[in-house]
N, C-alpha and C positions, 0 to 999 in steps of 0.2 A: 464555849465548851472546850477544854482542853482533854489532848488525848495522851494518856500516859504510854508508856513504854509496852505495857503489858496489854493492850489494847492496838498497839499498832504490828506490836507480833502477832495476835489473830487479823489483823486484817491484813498482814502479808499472806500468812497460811491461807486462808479464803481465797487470794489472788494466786496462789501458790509461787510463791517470792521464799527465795533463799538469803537472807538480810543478814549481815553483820552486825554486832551490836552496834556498831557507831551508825551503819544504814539506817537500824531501828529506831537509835535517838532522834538520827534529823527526818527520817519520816513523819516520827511521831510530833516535831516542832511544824514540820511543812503542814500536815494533815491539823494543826491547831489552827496552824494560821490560814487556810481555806475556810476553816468555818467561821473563826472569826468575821474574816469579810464578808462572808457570808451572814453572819448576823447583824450587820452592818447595814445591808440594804433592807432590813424591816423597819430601819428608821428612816430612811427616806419620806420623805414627805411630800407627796404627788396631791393633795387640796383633792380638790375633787374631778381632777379628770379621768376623763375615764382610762381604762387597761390599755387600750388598743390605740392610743391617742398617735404614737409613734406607728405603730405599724395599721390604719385602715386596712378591714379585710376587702376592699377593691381593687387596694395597689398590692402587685407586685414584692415579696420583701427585698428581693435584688432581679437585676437586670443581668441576663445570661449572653453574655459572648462569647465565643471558642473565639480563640485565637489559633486556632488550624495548626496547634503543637498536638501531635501524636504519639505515641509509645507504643512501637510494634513488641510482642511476645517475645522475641529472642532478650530485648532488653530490659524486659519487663521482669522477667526470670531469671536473670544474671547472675543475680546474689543468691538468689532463694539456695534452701538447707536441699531440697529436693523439687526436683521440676520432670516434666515430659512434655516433648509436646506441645512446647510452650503452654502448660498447666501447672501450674505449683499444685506437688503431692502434698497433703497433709494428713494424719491420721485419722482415724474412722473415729468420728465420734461417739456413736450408737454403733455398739459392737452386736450386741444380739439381739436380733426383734424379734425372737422367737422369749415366749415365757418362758 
């Protein structure tokens, strides 16, 4: 499925993306070529094993180790547009819950 020009401008606005026409061109070639590959793996051909063949729901899908690397707040918030607190501010999403 290809996606033209005129279709990857509404899926910027949807994303609320400000895209330059040349943005818009290679989105709309990037956003072909995801699907593409993506239709790609309907042709795979797996015979008949089953779904889970790779991941048994008994194991584990990964094995979890910290590596005792931390990120205290002051550095966590560095960049942020707005922080307190070591909180990043961000705007209210739900402005009024009153009807």
């Amino acid at each position: 499925m290809a996606i033209d020009r005129a279709e990857a401008a509404r899926i910027a606005e949807l994303a609320r993306l400000s895209l330059s026409p040349e943005e818009l061109d290679r989105m709309a070639i990037q956003l072909s070529n995801v699907l593409e590959f993506a239709a790609t793996l309907d042709q795979l051909s797996l015979g008949d094993e089953p779904l889970t063949v790779f991941a048994p729901p008994e194991a584990a899908l990964r094995k979890d180790e910290p590596d005792g690397r931390t990120l205290d707040a002051e550095t966590a918030v560095a960049n942020a547009p707005e922080a307190e607190g070591g909180f990043f501010l961000v705007p209210p999403v739900v402005e009024d819950l009153e009807p």
